[in-house]
C-alpha positions in Angstrom: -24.7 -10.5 -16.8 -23.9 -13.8 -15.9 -21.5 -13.7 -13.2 -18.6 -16.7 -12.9 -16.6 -15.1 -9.7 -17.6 -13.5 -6.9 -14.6 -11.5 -5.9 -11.8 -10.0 -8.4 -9.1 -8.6 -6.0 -6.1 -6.6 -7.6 -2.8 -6.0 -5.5 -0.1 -5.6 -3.9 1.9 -8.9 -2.4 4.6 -8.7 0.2 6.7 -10.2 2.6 6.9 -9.3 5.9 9.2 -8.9 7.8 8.7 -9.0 11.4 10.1 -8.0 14.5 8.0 -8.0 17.9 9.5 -4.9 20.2 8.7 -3.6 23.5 7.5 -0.2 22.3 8.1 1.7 18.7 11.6 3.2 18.5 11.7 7.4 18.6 14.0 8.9 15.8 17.5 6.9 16.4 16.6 5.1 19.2 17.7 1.3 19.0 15.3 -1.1 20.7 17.0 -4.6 21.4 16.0 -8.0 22.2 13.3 -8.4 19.5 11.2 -11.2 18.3 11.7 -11.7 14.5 9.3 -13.6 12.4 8.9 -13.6 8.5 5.3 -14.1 7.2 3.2 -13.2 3.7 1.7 -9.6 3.5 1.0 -6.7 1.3 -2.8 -5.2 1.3 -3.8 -7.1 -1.9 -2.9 -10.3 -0.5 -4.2 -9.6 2.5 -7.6 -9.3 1.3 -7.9 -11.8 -1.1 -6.6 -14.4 1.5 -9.4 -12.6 4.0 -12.0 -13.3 1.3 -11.0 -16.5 0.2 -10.8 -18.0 4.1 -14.5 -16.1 4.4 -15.7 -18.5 1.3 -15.5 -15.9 -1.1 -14.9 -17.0 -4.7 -11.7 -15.3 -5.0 -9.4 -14.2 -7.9 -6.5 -12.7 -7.3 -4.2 -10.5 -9.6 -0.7 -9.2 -8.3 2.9 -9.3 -9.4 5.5 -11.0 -8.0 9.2 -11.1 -8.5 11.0 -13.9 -10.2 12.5 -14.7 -6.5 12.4 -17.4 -3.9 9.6 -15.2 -2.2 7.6 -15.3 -5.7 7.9 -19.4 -6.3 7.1 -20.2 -2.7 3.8 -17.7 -3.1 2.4 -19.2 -6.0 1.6 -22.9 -4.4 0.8 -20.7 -1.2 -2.4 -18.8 -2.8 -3.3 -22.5 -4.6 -3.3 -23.8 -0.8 -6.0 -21.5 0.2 -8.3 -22.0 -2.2 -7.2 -18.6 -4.8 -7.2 -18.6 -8.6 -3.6 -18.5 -10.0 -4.3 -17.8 -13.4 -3.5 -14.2 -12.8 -0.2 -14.1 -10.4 2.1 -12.4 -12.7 5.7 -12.9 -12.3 8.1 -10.0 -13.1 11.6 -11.0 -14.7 14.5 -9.5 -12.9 12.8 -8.0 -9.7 12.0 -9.0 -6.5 8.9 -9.6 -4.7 7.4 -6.9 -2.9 9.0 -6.5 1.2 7.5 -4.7 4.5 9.7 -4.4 7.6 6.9 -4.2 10.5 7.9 -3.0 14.2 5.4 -4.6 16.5 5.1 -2.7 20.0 3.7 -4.9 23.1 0.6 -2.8 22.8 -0.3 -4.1 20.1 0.3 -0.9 17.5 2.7 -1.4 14.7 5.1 0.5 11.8 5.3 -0.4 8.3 7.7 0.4 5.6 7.4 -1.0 1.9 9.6 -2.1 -0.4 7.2 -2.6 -3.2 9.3 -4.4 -5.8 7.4 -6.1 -8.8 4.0 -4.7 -7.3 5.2 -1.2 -8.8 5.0 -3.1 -12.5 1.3 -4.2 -11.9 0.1 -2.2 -15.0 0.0 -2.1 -18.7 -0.7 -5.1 -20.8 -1.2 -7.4 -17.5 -4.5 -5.0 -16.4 -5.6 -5.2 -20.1 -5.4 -9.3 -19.8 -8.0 -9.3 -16.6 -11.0 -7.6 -18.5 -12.7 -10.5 -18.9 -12.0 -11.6 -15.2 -13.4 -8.4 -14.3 -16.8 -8.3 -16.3 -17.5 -11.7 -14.7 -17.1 -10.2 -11.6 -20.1 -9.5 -8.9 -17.0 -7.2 -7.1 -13.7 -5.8 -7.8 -11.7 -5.2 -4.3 -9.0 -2.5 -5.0 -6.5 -1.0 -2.4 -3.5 1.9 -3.7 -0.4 -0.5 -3.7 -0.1 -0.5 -6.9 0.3 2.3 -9.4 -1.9 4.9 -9.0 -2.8 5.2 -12.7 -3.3 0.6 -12.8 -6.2 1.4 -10.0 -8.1 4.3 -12.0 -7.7 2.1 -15.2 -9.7 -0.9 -13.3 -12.3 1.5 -11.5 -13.2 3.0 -14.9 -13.6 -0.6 -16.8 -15.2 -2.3 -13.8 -17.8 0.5 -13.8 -18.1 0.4 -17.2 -18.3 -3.2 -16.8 -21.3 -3.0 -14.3 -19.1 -5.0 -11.6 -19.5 -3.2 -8.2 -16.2 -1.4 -6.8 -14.9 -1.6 -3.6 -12.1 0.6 -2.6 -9.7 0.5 0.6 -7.5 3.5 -0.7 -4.4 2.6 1.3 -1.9 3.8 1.7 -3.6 7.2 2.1 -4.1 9.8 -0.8 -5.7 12.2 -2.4 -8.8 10.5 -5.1 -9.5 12.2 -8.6 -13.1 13.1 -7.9 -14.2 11.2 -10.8 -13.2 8.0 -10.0 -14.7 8.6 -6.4 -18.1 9.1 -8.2 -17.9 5.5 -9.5 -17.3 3.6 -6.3 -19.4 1.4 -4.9 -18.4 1.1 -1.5 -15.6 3.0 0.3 -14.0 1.7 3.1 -11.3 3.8 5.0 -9.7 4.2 8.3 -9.3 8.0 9.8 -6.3 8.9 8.2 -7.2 7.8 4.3 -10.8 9.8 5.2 -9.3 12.9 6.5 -6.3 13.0 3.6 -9.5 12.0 1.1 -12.2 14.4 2.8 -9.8 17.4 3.8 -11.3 17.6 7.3 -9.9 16.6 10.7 -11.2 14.0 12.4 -10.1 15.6 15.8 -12.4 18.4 15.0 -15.5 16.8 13.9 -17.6 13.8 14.1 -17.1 10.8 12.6 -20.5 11.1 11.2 -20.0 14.7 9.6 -16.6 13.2 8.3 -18.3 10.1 6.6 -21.3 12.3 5.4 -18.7 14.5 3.7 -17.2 11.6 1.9 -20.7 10.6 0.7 -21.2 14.0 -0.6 -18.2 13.4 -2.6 -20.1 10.3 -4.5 -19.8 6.9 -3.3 -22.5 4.7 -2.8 -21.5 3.9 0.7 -19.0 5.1 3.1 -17.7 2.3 5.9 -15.6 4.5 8.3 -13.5 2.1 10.7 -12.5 3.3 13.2 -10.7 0.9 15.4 -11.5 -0.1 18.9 -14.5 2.0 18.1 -16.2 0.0 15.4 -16.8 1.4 12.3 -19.8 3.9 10.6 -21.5 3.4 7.9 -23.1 5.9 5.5 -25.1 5.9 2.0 -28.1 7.1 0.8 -30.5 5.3 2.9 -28.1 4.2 6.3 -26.5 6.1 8.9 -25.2 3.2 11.3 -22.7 3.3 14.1 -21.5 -0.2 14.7 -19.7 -1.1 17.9 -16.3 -3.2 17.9 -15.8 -6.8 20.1 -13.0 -6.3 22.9 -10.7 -8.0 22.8 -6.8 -8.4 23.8 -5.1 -6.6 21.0 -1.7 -8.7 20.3 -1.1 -6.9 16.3 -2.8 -4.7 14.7 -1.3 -5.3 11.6 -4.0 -6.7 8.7 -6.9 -6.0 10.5 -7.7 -3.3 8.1 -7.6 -5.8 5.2 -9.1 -8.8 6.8 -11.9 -6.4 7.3 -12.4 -5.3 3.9 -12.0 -9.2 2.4 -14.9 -10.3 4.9 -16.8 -7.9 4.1 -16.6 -8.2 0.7 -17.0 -12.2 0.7 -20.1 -12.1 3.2 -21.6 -9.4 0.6 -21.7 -12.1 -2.1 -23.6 -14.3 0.5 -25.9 -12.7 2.0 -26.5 -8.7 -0.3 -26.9 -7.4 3.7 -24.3 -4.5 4.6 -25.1 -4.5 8.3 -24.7 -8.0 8.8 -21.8 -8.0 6.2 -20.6 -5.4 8.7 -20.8 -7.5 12.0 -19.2 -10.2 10.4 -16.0 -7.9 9.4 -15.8 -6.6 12.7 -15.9 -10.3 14.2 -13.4 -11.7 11.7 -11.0 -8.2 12.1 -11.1 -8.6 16.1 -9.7 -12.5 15.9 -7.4 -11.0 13.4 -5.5 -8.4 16.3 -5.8 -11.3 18.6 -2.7 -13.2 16.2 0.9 -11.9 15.3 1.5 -11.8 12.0 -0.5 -10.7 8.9 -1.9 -13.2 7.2 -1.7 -16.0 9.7 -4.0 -14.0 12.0 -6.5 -13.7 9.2 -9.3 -16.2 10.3 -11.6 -18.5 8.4 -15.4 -18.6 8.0 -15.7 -21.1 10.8 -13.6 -19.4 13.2 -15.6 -16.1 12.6 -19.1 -17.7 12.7 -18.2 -19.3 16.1 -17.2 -16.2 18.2 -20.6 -14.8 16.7 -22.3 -17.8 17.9 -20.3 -17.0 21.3 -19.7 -13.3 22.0 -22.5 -10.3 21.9 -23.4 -9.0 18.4 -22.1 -4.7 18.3 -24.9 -2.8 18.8 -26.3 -1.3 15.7 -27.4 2.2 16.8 -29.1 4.3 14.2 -27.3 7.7 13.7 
């Protein structure tokens, strides 16, 4: 099949809302004298702005709300270099909103309003067929409604365009669709909610072998400061993470998963695809902010030219 784009990404879009604290409230506790900063989020976006800045061949599909937030995103996804033909606009309802508390150390809380991004579905994931069968991959995170993401695994497979699926927020996966991705990537949580086992209490390599077992091609386990795993058929691959000074955690996760994705349409190589995730996702917690910490190709290719590569150790 002749393939016009590299990446179709479907989701969510947000904006965040940011305030910098000294350390993450307890239950009614008030922490004062915070930093607060506004910046464009949600996973979706997150990704596809991660791929795009990668050189991917992004397009992007979301919903936004027929707000000041959804007119000033439009010309912003133009700007860097996404396809608008598929940014929705939803009458009467506002654009997705996260409120993010931002400790010193670096960790970080989110809660979601998710607005228009609830109203992805229907007729508007019946219109991006044809986007999706001239797809090489179809990035998916959980966003949007449950039932819009198994609609779009099932015709991308159908379709022959590879899926990859970051299924966060963290829930349970019919075991059908699971048996028609191409490339799972999760943090702890999403693989212990998905796998039913504690991470606590085994290895990250029984936990990612488990997920295999459940059917997709490939597992990528990330797991922080620790790197990430990687697990299919013919890999078992522990791959160790850059330090760095962690400033916001926040979209490191996603920046990860659109790098990956993008350097997969280059270069067909998961391990290297891998390294340069983990490169791009450690200049990403070095930035506040979502999407303005999400660096670009050559930002990521010059701290690989100028830091050591993670150690690949076979498993």
């Amino acid at each position: 099949m002749n393939k016009k784009h590299g990446i179709v990404v479907v989701g969510s879009t947000n904006v965040d809302l940011v305030a910098r604290v000294a350390h993450l409230p307890l239950p009614g506790e008030t922490v004062g004298n915070a930093d607060y900063t506004t910046a464009y989020g949600g996973k979706g976006a997150n990704q596809a702005i991660a791929a795009a800045r990668a050189g991917g061949d992004v397009v992007f599909v979301t919903n936004l709300g027929d707000d000041s937030y959804g007119s000033a995103l439009i010309p912003y996804f133009r700007d860097n270099a996404i396809s608008s033909e598929f940014l929705f606009v939803e009458q009467n309802t506002p654009t997705g909103v996260a409120i993010i508390l931002v400790a010193d150390n670096g960790e970080n809380c989110i809660a979601v309003a998710p607005g228009a991004n609830q109203m992805l579905a229907n007729d508007k994931i019946e219109r991006i067929h044809a986007a999706i069968e001239q797809a090489e991959y179809l990035l998916l995170q959980m966003e949007i409604p449950y039932t819009s993401v198994a609609s779009l695994i099932d015709y991308a497979y159908r379709a022959g365009t590879r899926i990859v699926l970051n299924p966060a927020p963290a829930m349970p996966l019919d075991p059908e669709l699971l048996r028609k991705i191409s490339l799972l990537i999760l943090n702890e949580t999403e693989a212990e909610t998905i796998s039913g086992l504690r991470l606590a209490e085994h290895d990250p390599a029984i936990l990612a072998e488990q997920l295999h077992e459940m059917g997709p091609e490939t597992i990528i386990l990330t797991l922080g400061a620790s790197g990430a795993y990687i697990c299919s058929s013919t890999t078992r691959r522990s791959v160790l993470a850059f330090r760095v000074k962690a400033v916001d955690t926040t979209a490191a996760g996603d920046t990860f998963c659109g790098a990956l994705t993008a350097q997969l349409t280059r270069t067909r190589d998961l391990l290297d695809a891998v390294k340069y995730a983990t490169a791009a996702a450690a200049l990403a917690v070095t930035k506040l902010g979502a999407q303005p910490s999400i660096p670009d190709r050559q930002m990521v290719e010059q701290f690989l030219e100028t830091h050591c590569v993670p150690i690949l150790e076979t498993i």
